[in-house]
VMD Tcl script that draws the C-alpha trace (Angstrom):
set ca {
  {125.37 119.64 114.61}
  {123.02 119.77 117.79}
  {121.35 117.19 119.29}
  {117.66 118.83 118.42}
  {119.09 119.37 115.08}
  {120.10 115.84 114.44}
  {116.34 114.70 115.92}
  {114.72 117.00 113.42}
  {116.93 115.94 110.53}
  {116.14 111.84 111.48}
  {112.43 113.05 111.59}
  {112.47 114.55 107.87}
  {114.19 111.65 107.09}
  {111.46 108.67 108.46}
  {109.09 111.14 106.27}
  {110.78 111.08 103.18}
  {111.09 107.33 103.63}
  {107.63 107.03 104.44}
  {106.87 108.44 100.98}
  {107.34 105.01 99.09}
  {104.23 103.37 100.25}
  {102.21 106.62 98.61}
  {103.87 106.62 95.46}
  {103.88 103.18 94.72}
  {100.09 102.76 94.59}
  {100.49 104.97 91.24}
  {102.69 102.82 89.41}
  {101.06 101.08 85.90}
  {102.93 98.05 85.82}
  {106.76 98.23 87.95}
  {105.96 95.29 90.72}
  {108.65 93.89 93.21}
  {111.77 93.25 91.96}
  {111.73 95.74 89.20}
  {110.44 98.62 91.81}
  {113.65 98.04 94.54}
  {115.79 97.69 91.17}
  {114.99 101.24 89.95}
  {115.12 102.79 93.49}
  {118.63 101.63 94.20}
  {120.18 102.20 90.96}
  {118.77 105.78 91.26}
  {119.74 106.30 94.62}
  {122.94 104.79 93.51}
  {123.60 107.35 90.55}
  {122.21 110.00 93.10}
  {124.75 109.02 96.17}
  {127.40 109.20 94.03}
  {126.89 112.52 92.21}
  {126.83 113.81 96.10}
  {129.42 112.18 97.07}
  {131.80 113.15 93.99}
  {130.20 116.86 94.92}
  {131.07 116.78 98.78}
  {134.23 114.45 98.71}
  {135.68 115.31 94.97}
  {137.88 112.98 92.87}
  {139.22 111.69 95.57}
  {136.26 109.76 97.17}
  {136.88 106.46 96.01}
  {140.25 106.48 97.58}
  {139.20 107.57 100.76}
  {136.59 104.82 99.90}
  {139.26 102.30 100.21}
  {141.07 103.26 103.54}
  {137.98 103.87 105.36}
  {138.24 100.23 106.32}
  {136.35 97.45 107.36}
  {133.05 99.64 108.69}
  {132.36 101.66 105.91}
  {131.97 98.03 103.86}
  {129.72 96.42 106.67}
  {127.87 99.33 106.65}
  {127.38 99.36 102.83}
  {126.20 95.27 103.47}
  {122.98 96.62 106.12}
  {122.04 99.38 103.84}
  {122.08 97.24 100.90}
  {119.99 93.96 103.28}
  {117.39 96.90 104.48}
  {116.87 97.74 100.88}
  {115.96 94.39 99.28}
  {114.97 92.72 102.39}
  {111.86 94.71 102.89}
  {110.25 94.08 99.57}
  {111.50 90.62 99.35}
  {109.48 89.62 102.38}
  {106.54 91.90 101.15}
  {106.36 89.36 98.57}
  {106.82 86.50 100.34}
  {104.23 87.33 103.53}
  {101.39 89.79 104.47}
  {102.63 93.32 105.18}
  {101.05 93.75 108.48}
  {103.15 90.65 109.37}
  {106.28 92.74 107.96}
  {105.63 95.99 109.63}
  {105.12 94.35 113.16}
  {108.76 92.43 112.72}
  {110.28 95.90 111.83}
  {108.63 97.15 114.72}
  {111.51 95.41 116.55}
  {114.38 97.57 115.43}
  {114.50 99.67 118.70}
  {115.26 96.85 121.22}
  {117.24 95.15 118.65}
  {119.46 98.33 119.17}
  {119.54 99.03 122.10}
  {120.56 95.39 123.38}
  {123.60 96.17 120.77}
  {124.64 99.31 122.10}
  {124.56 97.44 125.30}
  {126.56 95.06 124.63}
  {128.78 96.07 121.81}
  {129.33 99.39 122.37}
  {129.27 99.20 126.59}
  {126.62 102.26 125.89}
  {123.98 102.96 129.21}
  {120.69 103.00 127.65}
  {118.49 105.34 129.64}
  {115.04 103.69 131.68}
  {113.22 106.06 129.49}
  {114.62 104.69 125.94}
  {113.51 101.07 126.94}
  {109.95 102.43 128.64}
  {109.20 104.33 125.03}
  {110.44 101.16 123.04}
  {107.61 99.28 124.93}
  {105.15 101.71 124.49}
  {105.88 102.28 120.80}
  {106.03 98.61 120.45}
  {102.59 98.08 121.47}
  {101.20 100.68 119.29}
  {103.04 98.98 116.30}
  {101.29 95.24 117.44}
  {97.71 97.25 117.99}
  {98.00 99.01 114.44}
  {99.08 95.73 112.92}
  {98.83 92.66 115.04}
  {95.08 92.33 114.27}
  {95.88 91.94 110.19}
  {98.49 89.63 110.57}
  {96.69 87.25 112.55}
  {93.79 86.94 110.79}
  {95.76 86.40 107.21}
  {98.44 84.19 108.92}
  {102.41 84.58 107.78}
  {104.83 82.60 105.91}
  {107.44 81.58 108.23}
  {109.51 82.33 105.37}
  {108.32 85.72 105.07}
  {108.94 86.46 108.44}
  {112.66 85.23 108.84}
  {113.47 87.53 105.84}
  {111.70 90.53 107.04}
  {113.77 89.92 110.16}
  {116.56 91.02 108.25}
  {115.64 94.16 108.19}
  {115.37 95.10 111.58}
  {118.57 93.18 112.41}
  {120.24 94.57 109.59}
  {119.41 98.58 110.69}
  {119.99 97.97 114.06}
  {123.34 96.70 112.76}
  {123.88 100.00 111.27}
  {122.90 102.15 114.16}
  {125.29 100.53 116.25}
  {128.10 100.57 113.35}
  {126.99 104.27 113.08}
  {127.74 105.25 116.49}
  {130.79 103.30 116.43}
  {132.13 105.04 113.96}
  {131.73 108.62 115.42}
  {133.57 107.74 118.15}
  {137.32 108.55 118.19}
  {139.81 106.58 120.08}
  {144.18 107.40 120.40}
  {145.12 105.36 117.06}
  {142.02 105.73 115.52}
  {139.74 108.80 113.82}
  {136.31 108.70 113.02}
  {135.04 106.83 110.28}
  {132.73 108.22 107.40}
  {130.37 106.25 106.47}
  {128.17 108.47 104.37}
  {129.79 106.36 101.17}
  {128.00 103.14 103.08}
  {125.02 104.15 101.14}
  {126.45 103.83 97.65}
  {127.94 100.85 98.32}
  {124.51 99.61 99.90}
  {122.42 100.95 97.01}
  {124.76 99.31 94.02}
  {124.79 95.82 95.91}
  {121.03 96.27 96.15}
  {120.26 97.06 92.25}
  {123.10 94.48 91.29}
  {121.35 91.50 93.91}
  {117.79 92.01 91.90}
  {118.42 92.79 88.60}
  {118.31 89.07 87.57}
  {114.71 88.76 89.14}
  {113.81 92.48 87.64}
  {114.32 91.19 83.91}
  {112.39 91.28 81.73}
  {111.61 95.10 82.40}
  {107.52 96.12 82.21}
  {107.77 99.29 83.91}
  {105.89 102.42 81.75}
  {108.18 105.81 81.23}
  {105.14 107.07 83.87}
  {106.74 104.31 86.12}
  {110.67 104.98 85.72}
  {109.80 108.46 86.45}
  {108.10 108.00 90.29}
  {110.50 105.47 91.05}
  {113.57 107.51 89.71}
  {111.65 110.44 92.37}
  {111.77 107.27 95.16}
  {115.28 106.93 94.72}
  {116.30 110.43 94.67}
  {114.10 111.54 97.54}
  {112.97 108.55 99.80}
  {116.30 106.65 99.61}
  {119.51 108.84 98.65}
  {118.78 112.42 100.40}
  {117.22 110.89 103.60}
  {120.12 108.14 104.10}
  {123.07 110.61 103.52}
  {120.98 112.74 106.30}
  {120.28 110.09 108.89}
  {124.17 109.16 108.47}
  {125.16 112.35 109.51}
  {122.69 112.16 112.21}
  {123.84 109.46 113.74}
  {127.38 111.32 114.30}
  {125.14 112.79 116.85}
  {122.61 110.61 118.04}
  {122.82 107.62 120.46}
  {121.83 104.44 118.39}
  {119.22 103.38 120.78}
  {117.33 106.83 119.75}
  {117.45 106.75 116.12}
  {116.10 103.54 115.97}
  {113.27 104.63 117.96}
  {113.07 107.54 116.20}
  {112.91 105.43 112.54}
  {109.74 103.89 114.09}
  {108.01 107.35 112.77}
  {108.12 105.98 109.31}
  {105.33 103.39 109.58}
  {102.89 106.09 111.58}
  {103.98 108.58 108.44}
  {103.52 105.50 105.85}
  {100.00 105.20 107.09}
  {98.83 108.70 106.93}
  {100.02 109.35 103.44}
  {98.35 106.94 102.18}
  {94.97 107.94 103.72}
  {95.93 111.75 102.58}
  {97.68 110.71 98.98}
  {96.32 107.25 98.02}
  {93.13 107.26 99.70}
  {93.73 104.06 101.76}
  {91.88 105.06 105.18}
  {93.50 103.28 108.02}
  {91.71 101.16 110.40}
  {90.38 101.96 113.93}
  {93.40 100.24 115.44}
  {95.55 102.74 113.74}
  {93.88 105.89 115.67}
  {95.01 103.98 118.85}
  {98.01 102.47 118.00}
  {99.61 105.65 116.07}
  {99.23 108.02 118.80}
  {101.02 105.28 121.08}
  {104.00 105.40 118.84}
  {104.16 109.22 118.68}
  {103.18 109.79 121.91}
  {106.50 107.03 123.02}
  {108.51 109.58 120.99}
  {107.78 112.78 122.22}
  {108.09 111.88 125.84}
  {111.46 110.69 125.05}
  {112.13 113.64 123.50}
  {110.83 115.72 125.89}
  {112.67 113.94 128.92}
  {116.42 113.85 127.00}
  {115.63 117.42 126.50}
  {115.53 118.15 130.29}
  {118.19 115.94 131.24}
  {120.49 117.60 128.83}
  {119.64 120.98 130.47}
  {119.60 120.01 133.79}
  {123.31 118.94 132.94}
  {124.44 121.89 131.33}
  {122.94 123.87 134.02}
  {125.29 121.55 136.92}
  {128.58 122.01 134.72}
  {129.15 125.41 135.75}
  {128.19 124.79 139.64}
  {130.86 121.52 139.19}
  {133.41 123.90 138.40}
  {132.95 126.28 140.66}
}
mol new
graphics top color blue
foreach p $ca { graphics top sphere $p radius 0.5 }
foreach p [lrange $ca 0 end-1] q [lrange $ca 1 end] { graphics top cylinder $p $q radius 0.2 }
display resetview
């Protein structure tokens, strides 16, 4: 896989997660617990029919000597999947979306330090740019509703727990002498059952409608199974630091389909702040793009 190709597929990906805010505004009477329940145990039953397709009957064996990554990987999938709503219940979601907006420099500091990895002046100038678009859209709402400290701590989870997995990611495409790459495209069933097994106990008693079952059984084919599996193999390509900037494209996605799908109009703020976010992506984009040519181009005038 290319490098553009592994951007594009981590862009598709932010949209398709993006899509959950939309849908869930059409639900009858699923709330909370019950909603991440049915998404996980979908995208569970949906990982693993993929999985059973790519790997055959012998997945859950290689399951079991993949080792000690594939498992901690499985752990931050399954924290980024309850975490979010958990806190959405405990705080206001402006306050939840400006805490994930620190997923980037959460990532890059552990690429830093874990994984000895240079990240480029550029990364860290777009991660400040983006970040203040994210605090424009949403610092405004937050403030004047207040947070539960509560709320807050959890919804730090999920930040910490994806920048986690970028890092884990990117350690486990690299190959060393007594050791080959890891595949951690399994992470996400192990994430999803942990998920669905955590919140069944708060799910019960069941009120979702067969209307219901139906758009979150959608959710957790296409918004959680197909767009995990695809940012894993993404990030067999791309640095850490850049997917987790990258990711940031779900909230700027989650606001404009639910202007064009829901009918929730976002605020002033959000013309501003949105075009800072995108804007911090495409320049980084844009500049890795020339870098990488301006290296290929010196290879053969190395050699020579």
């Amino acid at each position: 896989m290319t490098h553009l190709r592994a951007v594009w597929m981590m862009v598709l990906a932010t949209f398709l997660w993006s899509t959950a805010g939309m849908v869930t505004r059409f639900l009858d009477a699923a709330r909370s617990f019950e909603v991440t329940f049915w998404r996980s145990a979908v995208t569970a039953v949906t990982v693993l029919a993929i999985l059973l397709w790519l790997r055959g009957p012998g997945l859950f064996a290689q399951m079991r000597r993949a080792g000690w990554p594939l498992w901690a990987s499985g752990a931050c999938w399954a924290v980024s999947f309850t975490g979010f709503m958990v806190a959405m219940t405990l705080t206001r979601v402006a306050t939840v979306l400006i805490v994930m907006a620190t997923a980037p420099l959460l990532t890059a500091v552990f690429a830093r330090f874990f994984l000895r990895q240079h990240v480029a002046r550029r990364t860290w100038v777009a991660i400040g740019v983006a970040g203040v678009g994210m605090v424009w859209m949403y610092g405004g709402a937050a403030l004047a509703g207040g947070s539960a400290m509560l709320g807050a701590l959890v919804a730090f989870s999920v930040p910490l727990s994806n920048a986690t997995n970028w890092t884990l990611m990117q350690h486990a495409s690299q190959t060393a002498a007594n050791r080959p790459p890891v595949d951690l495209l399994p992470a996400v069933l192990v994430g999803a059952v942990v998920s669905a097994l955590a919140v069944l106990p708060l799910a019960l008693p069941f009120s979702a409608t067969a209307h219901d079952v139906t758009l979150l059984a959608g959710l957790g084919v296409f918004q959680l199974a197909v767009p995990c599996l695809m940012v894993v193999a993404a990030g067999r390509v791309l640095p850490a630091p850049e997917m987790a900037l990258l990711s940031l494209l779900e909230v700027t996605f989650g606001v404009l389909l639910a202007w064009v799908g829901a009918g929730e109009a976002p605020g002033p703020a959000a013309f501003i702040g949105g075009p800072l976010v995108i804007g911090a992506l495409l320049v980084n984009e844009w500049l890795a793009l020339r870098e990488r040519q301006r290296t290929a181009a010196d290879v053969p005038l190395a050699v020579n």
